[in-house]
C-alpha positions in Angstrom: 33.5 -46.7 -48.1 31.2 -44.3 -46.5 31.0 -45.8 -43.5 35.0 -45.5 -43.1 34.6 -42.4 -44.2 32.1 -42.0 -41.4 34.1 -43.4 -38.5 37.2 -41.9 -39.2 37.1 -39.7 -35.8 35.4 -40.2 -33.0 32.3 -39.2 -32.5 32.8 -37.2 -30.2 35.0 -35.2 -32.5 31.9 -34.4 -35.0 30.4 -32.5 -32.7 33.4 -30.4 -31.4 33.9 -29.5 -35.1 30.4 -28.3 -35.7 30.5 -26.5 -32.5 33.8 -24.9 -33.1 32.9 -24.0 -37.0 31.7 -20.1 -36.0 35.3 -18.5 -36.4 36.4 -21.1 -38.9 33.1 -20.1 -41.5 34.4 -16.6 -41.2 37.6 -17.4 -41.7 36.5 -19.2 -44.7 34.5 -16.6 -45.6 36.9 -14.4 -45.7 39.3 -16.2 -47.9 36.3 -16.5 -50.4 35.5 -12.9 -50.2 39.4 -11.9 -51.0 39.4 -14.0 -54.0 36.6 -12.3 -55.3 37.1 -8.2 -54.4 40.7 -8.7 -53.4 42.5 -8.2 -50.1 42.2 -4.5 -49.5 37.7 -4.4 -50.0 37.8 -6.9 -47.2 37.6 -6.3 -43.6 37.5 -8.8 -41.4 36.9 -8.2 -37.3 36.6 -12.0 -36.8 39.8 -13.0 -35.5 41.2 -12.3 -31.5 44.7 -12.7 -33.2 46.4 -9.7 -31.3 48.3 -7.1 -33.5 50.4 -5.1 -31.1 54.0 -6.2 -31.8 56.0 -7.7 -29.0 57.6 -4.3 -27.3 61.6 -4.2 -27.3 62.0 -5.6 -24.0 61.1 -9.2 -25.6 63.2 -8.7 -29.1 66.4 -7.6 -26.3 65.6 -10.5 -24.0 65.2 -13.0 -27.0 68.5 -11.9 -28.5 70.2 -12.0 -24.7 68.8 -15.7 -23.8 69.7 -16.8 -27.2 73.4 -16.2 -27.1 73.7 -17.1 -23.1 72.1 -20.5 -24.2 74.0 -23.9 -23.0 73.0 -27.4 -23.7 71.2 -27.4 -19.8 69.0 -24.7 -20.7 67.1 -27.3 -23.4 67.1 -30.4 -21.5 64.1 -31.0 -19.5 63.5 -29.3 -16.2 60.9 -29.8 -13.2 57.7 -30.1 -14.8 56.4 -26.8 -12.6 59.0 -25.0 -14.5 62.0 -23.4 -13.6 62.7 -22.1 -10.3 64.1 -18.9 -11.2 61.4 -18.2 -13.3 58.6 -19.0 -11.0 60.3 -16.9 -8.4 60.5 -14.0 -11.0 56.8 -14.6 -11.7 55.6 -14.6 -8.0 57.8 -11.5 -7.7 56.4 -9.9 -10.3 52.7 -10.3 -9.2 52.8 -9.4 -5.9 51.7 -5.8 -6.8 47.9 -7.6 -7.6 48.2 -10.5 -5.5 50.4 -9.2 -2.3 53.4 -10.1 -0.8 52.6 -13.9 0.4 53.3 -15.2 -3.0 56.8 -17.2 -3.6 58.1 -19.5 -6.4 56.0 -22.8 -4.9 52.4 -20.8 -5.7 53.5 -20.4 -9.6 53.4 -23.5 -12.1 54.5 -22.5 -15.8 51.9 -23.7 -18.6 51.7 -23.8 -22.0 49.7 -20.7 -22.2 46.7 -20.1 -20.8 45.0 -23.0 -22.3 47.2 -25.4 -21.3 47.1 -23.9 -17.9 43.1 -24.6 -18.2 43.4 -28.0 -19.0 46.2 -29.0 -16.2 44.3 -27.7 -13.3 40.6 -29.4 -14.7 42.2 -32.2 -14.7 43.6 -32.2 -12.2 40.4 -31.8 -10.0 37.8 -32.9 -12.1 36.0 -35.9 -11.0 33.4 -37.3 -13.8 30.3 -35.0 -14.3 31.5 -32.4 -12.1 30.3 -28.9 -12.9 32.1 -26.1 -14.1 30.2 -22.5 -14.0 30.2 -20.1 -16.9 29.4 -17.0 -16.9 27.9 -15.7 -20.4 29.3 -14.5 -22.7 31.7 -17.0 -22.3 35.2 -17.9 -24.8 33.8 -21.1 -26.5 37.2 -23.0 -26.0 36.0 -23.5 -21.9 33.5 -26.0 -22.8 36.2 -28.4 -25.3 38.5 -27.9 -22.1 36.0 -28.6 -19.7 34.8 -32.1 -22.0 38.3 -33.0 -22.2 38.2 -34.3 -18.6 34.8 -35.3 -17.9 33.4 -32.4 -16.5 29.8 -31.3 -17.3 29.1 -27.0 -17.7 26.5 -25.1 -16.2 26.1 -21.8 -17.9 24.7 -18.8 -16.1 23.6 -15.6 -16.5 25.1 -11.8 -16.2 23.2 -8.5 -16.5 22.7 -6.6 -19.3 26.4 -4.8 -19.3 27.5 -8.7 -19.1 28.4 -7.9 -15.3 28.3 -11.0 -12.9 24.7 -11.4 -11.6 25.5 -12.5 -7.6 22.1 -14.1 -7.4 22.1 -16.1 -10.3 25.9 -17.7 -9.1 23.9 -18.9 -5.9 21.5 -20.5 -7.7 23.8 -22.0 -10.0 25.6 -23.6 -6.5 25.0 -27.3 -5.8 26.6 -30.6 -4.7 27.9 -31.3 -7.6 29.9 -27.9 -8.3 33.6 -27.6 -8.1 34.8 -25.0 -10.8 33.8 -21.4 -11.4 35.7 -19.7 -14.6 35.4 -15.6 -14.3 37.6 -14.0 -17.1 38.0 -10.5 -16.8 39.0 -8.3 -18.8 36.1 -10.5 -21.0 36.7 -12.0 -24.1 34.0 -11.4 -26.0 32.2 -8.4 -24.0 35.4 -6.5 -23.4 34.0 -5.3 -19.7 36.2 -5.8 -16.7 34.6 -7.0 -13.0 35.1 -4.8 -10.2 37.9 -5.8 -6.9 34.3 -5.2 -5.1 32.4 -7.6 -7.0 35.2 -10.7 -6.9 35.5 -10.3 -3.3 32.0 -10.8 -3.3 32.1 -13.8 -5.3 34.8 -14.9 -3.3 32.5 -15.0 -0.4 30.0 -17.2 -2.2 32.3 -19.7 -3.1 33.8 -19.4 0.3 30.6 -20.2 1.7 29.4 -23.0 -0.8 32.5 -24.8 -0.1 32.4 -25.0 3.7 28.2 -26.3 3.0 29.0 -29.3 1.1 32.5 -30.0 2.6 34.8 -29.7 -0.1 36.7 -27.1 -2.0 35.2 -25.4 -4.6 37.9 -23.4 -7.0 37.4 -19.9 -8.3 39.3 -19.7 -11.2 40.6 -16.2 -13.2 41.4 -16.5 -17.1 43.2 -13.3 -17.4 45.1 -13.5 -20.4 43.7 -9.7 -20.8 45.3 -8.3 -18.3 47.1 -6.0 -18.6 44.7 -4.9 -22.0 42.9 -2.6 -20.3 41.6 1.3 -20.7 40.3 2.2 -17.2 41.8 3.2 -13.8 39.5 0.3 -12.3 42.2 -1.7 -10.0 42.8 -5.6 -11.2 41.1 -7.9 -9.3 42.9 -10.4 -7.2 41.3 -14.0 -6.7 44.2 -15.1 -4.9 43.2 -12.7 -2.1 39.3 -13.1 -2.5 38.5 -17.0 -2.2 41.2 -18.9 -0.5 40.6 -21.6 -3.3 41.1 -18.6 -5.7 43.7 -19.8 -8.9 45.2 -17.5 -11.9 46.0 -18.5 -14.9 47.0 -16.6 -17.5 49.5 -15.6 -20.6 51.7 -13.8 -22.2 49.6 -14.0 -25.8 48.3 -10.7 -25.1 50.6 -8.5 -23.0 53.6 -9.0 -25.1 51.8 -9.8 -28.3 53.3 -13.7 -28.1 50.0 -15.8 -28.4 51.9 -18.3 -31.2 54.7 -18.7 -28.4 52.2 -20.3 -26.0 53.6 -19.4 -22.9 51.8 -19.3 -19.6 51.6 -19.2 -15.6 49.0 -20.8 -13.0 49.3 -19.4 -9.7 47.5 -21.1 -6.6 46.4 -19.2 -3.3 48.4 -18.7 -0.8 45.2 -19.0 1.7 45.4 -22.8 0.2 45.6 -25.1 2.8 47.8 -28.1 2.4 48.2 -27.5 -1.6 50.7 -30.2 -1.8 48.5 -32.8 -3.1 47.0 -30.3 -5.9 50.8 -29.4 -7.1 51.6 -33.0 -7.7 48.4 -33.4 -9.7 49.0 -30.2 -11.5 52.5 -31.6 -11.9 51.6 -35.4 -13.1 48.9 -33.7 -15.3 51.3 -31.4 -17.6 53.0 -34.6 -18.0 50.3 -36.8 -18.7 49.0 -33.9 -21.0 51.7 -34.1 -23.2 52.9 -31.0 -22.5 56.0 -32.0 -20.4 56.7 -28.8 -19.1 56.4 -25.1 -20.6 58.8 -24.3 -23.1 62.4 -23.9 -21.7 63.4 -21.1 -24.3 60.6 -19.2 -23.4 61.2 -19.4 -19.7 64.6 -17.7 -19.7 63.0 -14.8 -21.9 60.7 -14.1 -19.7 63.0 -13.5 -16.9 64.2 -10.5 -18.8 60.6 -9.3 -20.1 57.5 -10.5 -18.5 56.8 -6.6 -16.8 56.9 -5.6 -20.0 54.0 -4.5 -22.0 52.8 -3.8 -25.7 51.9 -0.4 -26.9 48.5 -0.1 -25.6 47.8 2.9 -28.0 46.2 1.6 -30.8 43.7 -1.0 -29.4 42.7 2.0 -27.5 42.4 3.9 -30.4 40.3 1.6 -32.1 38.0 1.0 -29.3 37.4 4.7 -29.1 36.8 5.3 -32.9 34.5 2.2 -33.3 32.3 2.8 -29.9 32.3 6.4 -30.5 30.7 5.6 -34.2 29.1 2.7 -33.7 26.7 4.0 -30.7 26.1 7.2 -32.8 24.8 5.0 -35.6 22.5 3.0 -32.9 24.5 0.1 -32.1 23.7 -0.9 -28.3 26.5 -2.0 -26.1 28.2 -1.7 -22.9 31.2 0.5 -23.2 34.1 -2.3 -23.0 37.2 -1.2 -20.5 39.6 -4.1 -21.8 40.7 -6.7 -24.0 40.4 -6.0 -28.0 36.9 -6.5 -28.6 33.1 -4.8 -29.0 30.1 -7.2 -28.2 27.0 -5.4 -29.5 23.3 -6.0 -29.8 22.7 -7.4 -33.9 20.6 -4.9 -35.0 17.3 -6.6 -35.8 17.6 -9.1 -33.2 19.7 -11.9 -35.1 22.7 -12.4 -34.9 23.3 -14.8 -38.1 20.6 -12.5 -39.8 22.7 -9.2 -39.7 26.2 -11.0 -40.2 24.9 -11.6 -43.7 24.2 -7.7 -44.1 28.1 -7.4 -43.1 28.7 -9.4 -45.1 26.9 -7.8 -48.0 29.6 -4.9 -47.5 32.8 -7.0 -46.8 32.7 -7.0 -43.4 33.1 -10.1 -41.2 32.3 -10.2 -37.6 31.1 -13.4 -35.6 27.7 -14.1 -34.0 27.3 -13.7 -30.4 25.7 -17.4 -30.5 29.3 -18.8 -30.8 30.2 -17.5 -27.1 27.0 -18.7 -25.6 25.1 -14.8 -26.7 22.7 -15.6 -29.3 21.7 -11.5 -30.6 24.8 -10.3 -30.4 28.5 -9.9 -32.7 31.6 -9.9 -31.3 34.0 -7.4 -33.2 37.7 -7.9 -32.7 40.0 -4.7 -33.4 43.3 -5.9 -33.0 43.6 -4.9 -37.2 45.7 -2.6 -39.1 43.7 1.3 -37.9 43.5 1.8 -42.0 41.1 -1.2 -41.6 39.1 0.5 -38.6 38.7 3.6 -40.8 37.4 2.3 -43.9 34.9 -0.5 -42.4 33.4 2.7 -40.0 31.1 3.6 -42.9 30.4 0.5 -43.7 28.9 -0.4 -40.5 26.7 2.7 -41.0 24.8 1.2 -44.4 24.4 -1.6 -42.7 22.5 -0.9 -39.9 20.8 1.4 -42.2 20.2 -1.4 -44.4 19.1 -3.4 -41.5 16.1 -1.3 -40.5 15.4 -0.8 -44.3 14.5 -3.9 -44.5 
């Protein structure tokens, strides 16, 4: 009966779970914790669940599509998406990308994720290489296993900025993907227009050595999170094998709708063949095309934004106190997250001392950043304000010790 018991997933699967089990042990953590000091004593940064409620713009446009709905509207469509919508879409981004974008450059996806996972496969070939830059979101390397691809991590400087060096040296034969996600989940920095381009250029240059195209790829689901005046970069117009893909979970607070866009360079030469991949693939996938509901809303909402004010608020408060009492990190510019130095050096070590005061965070190991914690603070501001002295003893505690 063991052995069943053993082989009742592939193996594979044993060591995505284990790998994947960061978040989950804090999540389970956290439900232990609760049950023993109760809800309110317990405050948990573990999570990238984003708080911000959808602004009114969505709530108007999901009331609006919901009366005009016929029975067409829910059939199934194109699997690229509707054309209205990816003209809206290409519309709406020519502010970041210029003016050469139309409806044929946009794909809709089932969120970001899903937009990940059509475009690997898509252009994957077995033990291909996909380059991450650390700190990295973990989900990349499931996505990147899903379709035979192998990853090559690589380095960034100390403010987690891309280190242009140590991308050449990454560079071989066998390359074909680059992943940059800016604003960065789990650092919270943002890369500079100046510094893409330069990427760009690198890739650019790669691709033309070994004689085929190697794709610069922008998660962005962040944004539009961002604190800074620092202008969006634009992979479209830095690499002409430059592709976006992105959501709406952040933006307009809808990360449970799982509604997305991939858009392709218009420098792409002869992209026909990569949209009938990308097209076969959302099929193949499963996913069968993004969700038609969500499509229409977004023809009514997708400039829309949610409050930015409290994220902002929080980042201030918990980088203002958190470097006062010693905590070492580069001040982040986007997203919803802090990714400091664990006091002491360990990251596992000083999660325990959180833990000791009800606090949950998760260790920097998880995102390829051993010695650090990432703290979300998309939470409720009364949970920002009572965990502030708490992270106080325990960096006290910390060098107590």
């Amino acid at each position: 009966m063991d052995n069943l018991s053993d082989n009742l997933i592939a193996g594979p699967m044993h060591a995505a779970i284990k790998s994947a089990s960061w978040i989950r042990q804090m999540f389970e953590e956290g439900n232990r914790l609760r049950e023993e000091v109760g809800a309110e004593n317990v405050f948990d940064f573990s999570l990238g669940n984003p708080s911000a409620p959808p602004p009114k713009e969505f709530q108007d446009a999901l009331i609006h599509a919901a009366k005009e709905s016929t029975p067409q509207d829910h059939r199934y469509m194109t699997n690229i998406g509707r054309l209205d919508t990816r003209q809206f879409m290409a519309e709406s981004l020519q502010d970041v990308h210029g003016p050469g974008l139309n409806a044929d450059h946009v794909i809709m996806t089932c969120g970001a994720a899903g937009g990940l996972n059509v475009f690997l496969k898509s252009v994957l070939n077995p033990e291909d290489e996909v380059m991450l830059l650390k700190p990295y979101f973990p989900e990349y390397l499931f996505y990147v296993g899903n379709h035979g691809g192998k990853t090559v991590f690589v380095d960034t400087d100390e403010d987690f900025q891309p280190d242009l060096e140590a991308i050449k040296a990454s560079l071989n034969e066998k390359s074909r993907v680059l992943i940059l996600n800016t604003p960065n989940n789990p650092s919270g920095v943002v890369y500079s227009k100046t510094v893409v381009d330069q990427i760009g250029s690198i890739i650019e240059d790669h691709a033309e050595k070994i004689g085929r195209p190697v794709y610069l790829v922008m998660d962005e689901p962040y944004r539009r999170i961002r604190y800074c005046d620092e202008q969006h970069p634009s992979v479209l117009q830095s690499c002409r094998f430059g592709i976006v893909i992105s959501s709406f979970s952040k933006e307009l607070g809808l990360a449970g709708e799982r509604i997305g866009f991939l858009v392709y360079s218009p420098q792409l030469e002869s992209p026909e063949t990569l949209v009938s991949a990308m097209s076969v693939a959302t099929r193949t996938l499963g996913f069968v095309n993004a969700p038609a509901f969500m499509q229409r809303v977004l023809l009514e909402c997708a400039t829309a934004c949610v409050d930015l004010s409290q994220y902002k608020l929080h980042r201030d408060m918990l980088y203002q106190a958190l470097t006062e009492f010693g905590y070492k990190m580069p001040r982040p510019d986007g997203a919803f997250f802090l990714f400091p130095k664990a006091p002491g050096g360990d990251d596992l070590a000083f999660l325990d001392v959180l833990r000791k005061f009800h606090v949950l965070c998760v260790p920097g190991r998880g995102f390829g950043t051993p010695g650090h914690i990432r703290i979300s603070y998309a939470v409720p501001t009364e949970t920002v304000e009572r965990a502030i002295p708490l992270f106080k003893k325990a960096i006290d505690a910390q060098r107590n010790s």
